[in-house]
N, C-alpha and C positions, 0 to 999 in steps of 0.2 A: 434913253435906254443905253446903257452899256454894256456892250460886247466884245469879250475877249477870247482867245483862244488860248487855247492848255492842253502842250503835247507832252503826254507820258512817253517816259525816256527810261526802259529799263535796260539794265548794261546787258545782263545773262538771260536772254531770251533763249530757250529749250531746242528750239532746230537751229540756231546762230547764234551762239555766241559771241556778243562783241558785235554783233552786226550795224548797231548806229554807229559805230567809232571807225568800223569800212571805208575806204576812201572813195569818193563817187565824184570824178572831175577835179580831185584837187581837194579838196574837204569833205570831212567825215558825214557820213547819210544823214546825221542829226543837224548837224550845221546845215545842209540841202536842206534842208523840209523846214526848220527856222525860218530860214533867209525865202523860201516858197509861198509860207505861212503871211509872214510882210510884204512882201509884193504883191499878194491879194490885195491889201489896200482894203481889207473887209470889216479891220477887227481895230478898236481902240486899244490895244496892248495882248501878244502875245507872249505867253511863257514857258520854256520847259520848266517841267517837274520831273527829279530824278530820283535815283536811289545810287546813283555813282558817282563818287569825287570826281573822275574820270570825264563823263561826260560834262557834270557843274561845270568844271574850271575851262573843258573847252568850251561851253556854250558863253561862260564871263570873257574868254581873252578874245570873243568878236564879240564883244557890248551886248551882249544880248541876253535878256532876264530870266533868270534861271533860278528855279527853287529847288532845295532839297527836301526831302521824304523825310519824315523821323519818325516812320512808324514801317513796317511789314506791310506788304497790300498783297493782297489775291487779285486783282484786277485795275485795269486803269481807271473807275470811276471813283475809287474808293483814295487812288493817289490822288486824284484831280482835286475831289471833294477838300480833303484834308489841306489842299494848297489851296481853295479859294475860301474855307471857313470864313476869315479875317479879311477878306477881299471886299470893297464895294462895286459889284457885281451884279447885273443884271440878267446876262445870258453868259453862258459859259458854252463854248463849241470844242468837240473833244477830236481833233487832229491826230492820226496817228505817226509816230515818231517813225516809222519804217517805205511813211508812203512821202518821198520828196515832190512828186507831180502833183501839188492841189490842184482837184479839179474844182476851182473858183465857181462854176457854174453851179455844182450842187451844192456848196456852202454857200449862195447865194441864194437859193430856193428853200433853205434850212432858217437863214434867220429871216426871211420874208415871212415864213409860218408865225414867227411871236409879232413879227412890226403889225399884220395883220388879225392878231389874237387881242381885240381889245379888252373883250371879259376876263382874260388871264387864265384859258379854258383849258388850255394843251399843257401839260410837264414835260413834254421832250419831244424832239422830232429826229427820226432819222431815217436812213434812205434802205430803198428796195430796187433792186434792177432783177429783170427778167431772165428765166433760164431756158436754156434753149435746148440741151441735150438731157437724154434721160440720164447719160453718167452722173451730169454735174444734181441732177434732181435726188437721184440716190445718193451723191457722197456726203456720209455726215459730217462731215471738217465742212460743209458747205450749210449754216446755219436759215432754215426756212419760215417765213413768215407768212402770216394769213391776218387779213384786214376785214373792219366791215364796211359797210358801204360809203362812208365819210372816210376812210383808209385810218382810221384809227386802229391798233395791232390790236387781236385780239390773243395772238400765240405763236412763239417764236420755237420751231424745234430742230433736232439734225435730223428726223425722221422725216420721208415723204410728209406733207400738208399741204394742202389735202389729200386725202389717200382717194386714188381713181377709181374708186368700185364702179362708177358709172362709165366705161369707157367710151361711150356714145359722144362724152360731154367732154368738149373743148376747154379744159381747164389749163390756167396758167398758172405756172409757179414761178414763187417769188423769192430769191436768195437775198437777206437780210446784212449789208454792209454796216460795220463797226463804229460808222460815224454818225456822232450823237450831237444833237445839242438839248441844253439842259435851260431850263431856270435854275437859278441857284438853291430856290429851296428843295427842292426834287431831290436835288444834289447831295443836300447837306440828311434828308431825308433818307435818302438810299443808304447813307453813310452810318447811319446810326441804326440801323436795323439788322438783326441778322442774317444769313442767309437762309434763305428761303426753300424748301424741299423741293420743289419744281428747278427750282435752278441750282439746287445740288446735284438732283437727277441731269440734267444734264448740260451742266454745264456753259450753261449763256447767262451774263449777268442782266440782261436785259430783262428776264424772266420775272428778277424780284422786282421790277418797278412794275410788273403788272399785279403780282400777289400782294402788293401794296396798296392796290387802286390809283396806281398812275394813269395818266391817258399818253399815249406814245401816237406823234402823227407818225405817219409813213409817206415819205414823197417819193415816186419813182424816178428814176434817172437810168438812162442809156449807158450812163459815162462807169467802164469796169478800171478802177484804179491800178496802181502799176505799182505793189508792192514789194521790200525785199524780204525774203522768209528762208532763201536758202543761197549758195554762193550762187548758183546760177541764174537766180533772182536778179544779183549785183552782178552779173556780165552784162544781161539784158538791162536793165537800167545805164548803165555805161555807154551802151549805144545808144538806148533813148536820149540820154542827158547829150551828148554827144552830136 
């Protein structure tokens, strides 16, 4: 089985612009999370895929494999998809280009779900950590997940899920993290479908692997990653790295 990872790399992200090409210790936050990505020591070849000369040529002048976009994407599955088409490929793991801290333990719990999928049962697995404050429960930029009893997702929203009419009952809520792994056909499947009303309403690409009849596991993890999304994202990072 072969496993790779595939960090989407876009230059002009909306709240930071430019923010992979920030410098974080000496090299820019995309060169971090490459070089992160390898030291996991998880994956048979990882690669950016981009849509920036900019980042390409810096991720070629440290050796490291790096595809261009030839096409427009709304989302990172759809640049991933497009760069593994022609790939011989068995799992695809979707890194994101803004988080340099892999946490190796939950990308290790992520492709244990296929090594242990012998019927080929699961299309994708990606993680859920726990929320603890009613803010973070409420804020929609905080996307919420609901599983069934084998934690296969049944619905991903920014809205409360489950909503509390029963206040009696100890329910836990589960905020839905961005890291995916895929089969490759899943991949290539998502790729070629349109967008899906569910996930036009709002807004999580996750949405159309379920209006497809994907089966999405869900593994929990403790571990809250350390992303950059604004400059003071990248101060705090700088001490971490540090």
């Amino acid at each position: 089985m072969k496993i790779i990872a595939m960090i989407p790399a876009r230059y002009n992200a909306s709240r930071f612009p430019g923010k992979l090409m920030k410098d974080l210790a000496g090299e820019p936050v995309i060169v971090r999370t490459y070089q992160s990505a390898l030291q996991t020591q998880l994956f048979d070849e990882v690669y950016v895929v981009t849509d920036s000369e900019v980042i390409y040529d810096t991720i070629a002048k440290v050796g490291g494999k790096v595809l261009m976009s030839k096409k427009e994407h709304d989302c990172g599955s759809d640049r991933i998809a497009e760069a593994v088409e022609n790939l011989a490929v068995d799992i695809v793991i979707n890194v994101q280009g803004d988080e340099p801290f892999i946490d190796k333990i939950s990308l290790e719990k992520l492709i244990q779900v296929f090594k242990e999928d012998k019927d080929k049962q699961i299309d994708l697995a990606s993680l859920k950590v726990k929320m603890k404050t009613k803010e973070e429960i409420e804020n929609p930029n905080n996307v919420k997940v609901i599983t069934d009893q084998n934690d296969f997702a049944i619905y991903f929203s920014r809205s409360v899920i489950p909503y509390p009419r029963n206040e009696n009952m100890d329910i836990i809520h589960y905020k839905h993290k961005g890291v995916y792994a895929f089969r490759k056909r899943a991949l290539l499947d998502f790729y070629t479908t349109p967008m899906t009303p569910l996930e036009s309403a709002e807004k999580i690409e996750a949405i159309r692997y379920l209006e497809v009849g994907k089966k999405i596991k869900m593994i929990e993890t403790s571990i809250e990653s350390i992303g950059i999304d604004t400059p003071e994202d990248l101060e705090a990072a700088k001490k971490e790295f540090n």
